[in-house]
N, C-alpha and C positions, 0 to 999 in steps of 0.2 A: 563753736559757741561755748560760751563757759557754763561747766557745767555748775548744778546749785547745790550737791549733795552738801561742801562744809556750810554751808547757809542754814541746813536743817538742822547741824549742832548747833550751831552758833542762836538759833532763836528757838530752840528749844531749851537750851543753857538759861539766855536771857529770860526766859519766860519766868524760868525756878527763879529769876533773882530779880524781876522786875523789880522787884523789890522796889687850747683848747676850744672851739670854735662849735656852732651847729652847722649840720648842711641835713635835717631834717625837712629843709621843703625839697630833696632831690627826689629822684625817680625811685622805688627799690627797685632794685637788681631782681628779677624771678629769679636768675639760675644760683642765687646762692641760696644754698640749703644749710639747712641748720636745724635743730630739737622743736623748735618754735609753734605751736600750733597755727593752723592759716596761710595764707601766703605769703605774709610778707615778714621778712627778717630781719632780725637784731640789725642795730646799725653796723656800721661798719668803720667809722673815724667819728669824730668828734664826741660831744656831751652823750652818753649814754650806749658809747660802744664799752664791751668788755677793757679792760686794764691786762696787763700784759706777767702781773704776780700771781704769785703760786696760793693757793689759797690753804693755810693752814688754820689748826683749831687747838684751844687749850678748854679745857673743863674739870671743874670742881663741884662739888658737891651744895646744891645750894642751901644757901646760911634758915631758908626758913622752912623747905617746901621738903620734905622726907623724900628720899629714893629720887629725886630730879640731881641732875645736874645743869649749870649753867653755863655756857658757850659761848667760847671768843673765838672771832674770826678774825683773822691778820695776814698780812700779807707777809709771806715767808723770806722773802731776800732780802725784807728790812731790818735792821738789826738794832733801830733805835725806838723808844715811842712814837706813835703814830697820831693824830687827831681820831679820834673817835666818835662813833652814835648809840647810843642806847636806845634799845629799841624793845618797844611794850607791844607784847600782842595781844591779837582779838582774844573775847571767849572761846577756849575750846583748840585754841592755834597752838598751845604748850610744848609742842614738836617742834624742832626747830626746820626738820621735813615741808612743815606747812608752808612758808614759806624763803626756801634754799637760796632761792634766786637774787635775793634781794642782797639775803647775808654774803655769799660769795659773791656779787657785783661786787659791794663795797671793799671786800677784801683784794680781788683782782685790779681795782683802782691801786690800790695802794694804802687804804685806810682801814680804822680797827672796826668790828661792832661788836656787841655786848649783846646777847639772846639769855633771856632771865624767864623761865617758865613763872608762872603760879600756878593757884589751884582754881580747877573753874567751879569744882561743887566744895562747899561745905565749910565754908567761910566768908568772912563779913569781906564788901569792899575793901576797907582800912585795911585788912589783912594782906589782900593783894596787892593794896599802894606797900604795905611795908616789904613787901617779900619782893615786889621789884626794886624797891631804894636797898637794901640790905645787899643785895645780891649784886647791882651796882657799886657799890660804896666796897663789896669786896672784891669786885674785879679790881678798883683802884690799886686797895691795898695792896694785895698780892700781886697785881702783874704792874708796876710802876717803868719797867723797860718796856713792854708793849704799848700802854696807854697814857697820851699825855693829855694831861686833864687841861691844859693851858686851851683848846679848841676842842668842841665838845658840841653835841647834836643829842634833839632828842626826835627821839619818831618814834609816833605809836598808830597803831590801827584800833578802831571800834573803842571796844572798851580802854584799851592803851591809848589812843590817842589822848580820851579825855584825861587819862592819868598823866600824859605828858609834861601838861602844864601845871601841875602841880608838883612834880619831879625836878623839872629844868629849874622849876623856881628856887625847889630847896637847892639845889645843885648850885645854880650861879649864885644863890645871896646870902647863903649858909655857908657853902665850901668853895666859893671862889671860883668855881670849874667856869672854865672858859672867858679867862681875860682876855685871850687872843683871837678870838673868834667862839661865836654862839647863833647856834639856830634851833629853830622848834620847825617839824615838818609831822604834820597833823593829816587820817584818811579817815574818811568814814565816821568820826568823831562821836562817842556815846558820851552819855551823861558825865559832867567833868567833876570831882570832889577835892577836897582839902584845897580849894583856890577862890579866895576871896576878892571883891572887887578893889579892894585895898593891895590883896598881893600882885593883881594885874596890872596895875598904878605902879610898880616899883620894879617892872625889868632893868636888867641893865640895857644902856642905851645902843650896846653892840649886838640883842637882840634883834632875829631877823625868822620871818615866818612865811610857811608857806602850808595852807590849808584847804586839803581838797573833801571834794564831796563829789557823789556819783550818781548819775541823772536815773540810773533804774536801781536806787537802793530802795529798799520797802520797808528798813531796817532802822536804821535810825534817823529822825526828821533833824534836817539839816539846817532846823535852829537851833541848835546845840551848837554847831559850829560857826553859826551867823553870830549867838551870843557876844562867846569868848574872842573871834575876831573882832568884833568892833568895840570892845571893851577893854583890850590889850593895850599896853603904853605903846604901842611899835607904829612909827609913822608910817603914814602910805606906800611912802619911799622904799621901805621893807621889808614890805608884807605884800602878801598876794590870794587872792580867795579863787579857787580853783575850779569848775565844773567840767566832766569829765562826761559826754554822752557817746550813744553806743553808735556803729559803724557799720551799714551794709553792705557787706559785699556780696557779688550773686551766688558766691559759693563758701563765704562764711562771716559769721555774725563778732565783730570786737561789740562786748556788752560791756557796759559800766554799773558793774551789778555791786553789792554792798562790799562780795569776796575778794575785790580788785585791789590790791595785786596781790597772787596767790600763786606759786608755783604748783599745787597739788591740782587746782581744779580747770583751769587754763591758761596756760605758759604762754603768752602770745606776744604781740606786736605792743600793744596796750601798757604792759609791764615796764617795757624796755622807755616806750615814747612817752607813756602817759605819765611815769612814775620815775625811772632808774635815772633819764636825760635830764628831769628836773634837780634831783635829786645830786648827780653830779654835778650841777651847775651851780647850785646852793652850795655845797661842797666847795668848789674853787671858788665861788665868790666870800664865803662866809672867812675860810681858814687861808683863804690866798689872796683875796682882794681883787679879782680878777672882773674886767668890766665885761666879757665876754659873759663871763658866767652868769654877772644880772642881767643882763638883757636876756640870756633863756629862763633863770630863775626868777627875777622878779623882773621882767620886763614890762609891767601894765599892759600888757596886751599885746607885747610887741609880736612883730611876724617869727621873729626868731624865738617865743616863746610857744605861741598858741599853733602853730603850723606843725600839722603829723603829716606823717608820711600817705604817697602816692603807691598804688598797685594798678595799672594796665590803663592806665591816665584814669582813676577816680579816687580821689583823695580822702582821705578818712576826713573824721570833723573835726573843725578847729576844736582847741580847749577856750571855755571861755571864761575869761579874767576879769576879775572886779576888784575896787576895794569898796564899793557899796552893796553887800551882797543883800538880793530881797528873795525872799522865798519865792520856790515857783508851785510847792505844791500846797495844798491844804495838810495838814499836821495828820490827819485820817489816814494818808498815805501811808503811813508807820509806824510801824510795831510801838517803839518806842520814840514817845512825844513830847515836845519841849512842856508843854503845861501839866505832863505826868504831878504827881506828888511822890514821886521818885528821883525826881531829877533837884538839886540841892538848889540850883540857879532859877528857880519857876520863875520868880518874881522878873526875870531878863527876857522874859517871852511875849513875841507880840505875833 
């Protein structure tokens, strides 16, 4: 069961500042073991099994945040630029510890990411969009053999997530990043700034999204992330709204709690199916054009999307896909609430 302990950072942070193919419908294997908590284990082929590169790191000092440094992850037998994701974390995730798993999937694929700390006390929002754009803007500079800006991702969680869309923005229509492929992959979604309904109007047209929300978050109400999906230029065709609930089995609990995905508090099955397999598949369909991949990436619902895996014939729960997403809980549910007078977007809350 996952544990909640980074949850207790993370909303006590927010409080200070409220201010290539699938075969995931197959059986898993019991007898393969692996680090995984649970019974059931990482794939094994297709979308969302491990990549087969060495996973190396580069780090610099970053350009805003004193004593951090900021983290690239790449795949070491490549010797050319690689497509990349920029990737914005939760409050309080500043480690890149927090979540390992994610960063090395994507480097053992074969592709780069960017881990860019901020600060979780003692500075304004703005501070932390700048100190993730800065520290981005100088992975570019500096590592131009590792990173090709020409296919480019952005991913964030909680508070990153929201900053996403306001990153990828200046990213693709200020500097160009990613004429050859572009995606936004959005978790848990907090309150989103410096993005107006004007700059959602003006993605480029190779914009491609996929935004999840998780059925036992207490954390953030998941009009925040109804808003900006249904107000994005990105056609249906595109895009994908994601719901992510929890799993029992008789002898261990997959939750879909706010911390999903999180290597520090449980590694599990959830990570790899719920998160890494989509994620891969956005990946070769966005930078590769691959039809395989949308059908597990944005498949509207298809079987090859929504289908998790089976342990002793009882099948985890589908994911469930919309591009009409309607709230299912009451906004009380959560800490933070789309009709907050902290949230920049209020007037987008129903």
């Amino acid at each position: 069961m996952k544990i909640n302990l980074p949850l207790i950072l993370i909303l006590t942070t927010l409080l200070t500042f409220s201010c290539t193919s699938n075969d995931s419908k197959s059986e898993t294997d019991p007898n393969v073991s692996d680090d995984l908590a649970g019974p059931i284990s990482r794939p094994q082929n297709g979308y969302g099994s491990d990549g087969q590169y060495t996973v190396a790191t580069k780090s610099f000092p970053s350009p805003l945040y004193s004593g951090k440094n900021v983290t690239i992850f790449y795949p070491k037998e490549i010797g050319t630029a690689r497509p990349t994701i920029f990737y914005s974390h939760p409050y309080g995730g500043e480690e890149s510890s927090y979540n390992i798993g994610l960063y090395e999937f994507i480097a053992k694929k074969g592709y780069v990411v960017v881990f860019a700390p901020y600060p979780t006390t003692g500075v304004s929002i703005d501070d932390r969009y700048s100190t993730l754009w800065e520290s981005f803007k100088k992975a570019v500079t500096d590592y131009p053999n590792i990173i090709d800006t020409s296919k480019i991702g952005f991913m964030g969680h909680s508070f990153g997530g929201g900053a996403s869309f306001a990153l990828a923005h200046k990213a693709f229509i200020n500097e160009g990043w990613g004429q050859n492929g572009r995606f936004i992959f959005t978790m848990a979604q907090w309150y989103a700034h410096q993005i107006t309904d004007a700059d959602l109007l003006n993605f480029p047209a190779n914009t491609k999204l996929i935004t999840q929300v998780y059925d036992d978050d207490v954390t953030n109400d998941h009009r925040l992330a109804i808003d900006i999906f249904k107000n994005i230029n990105i056609p249906d065709s595109e895009k994908d709204f994601i719901l992510i609930k929890k799993s029992v089995l008789p002898t261990y609990t997959y939750t879909a709690e706010h911390t999903l995905p999180n290597t520090q508090s449980a590694y599990d099955a959830y990570d790899y199916y719920g998160i890494y397999r989509l994620l891969d598949a956005m990946i070769d369909y966005s930078f590769n054009g691959s039809s395989a991949g949308k059908k597990v990436a944005l498949g509207n619902g298809s079987a090859e999307q929504i289908t998790m895996p089976s342990y002793n014939g009882q099948a985890l729960t589908p994911l469930e896909v919309t591009d009409n997403p309607i709230p299912a809980y009451p906004q009380s549910k959560y800490q933070f609430q789309c009709s907050s007078i902290n949230n920049p977007r209020i007037a987008n809350c129903k």
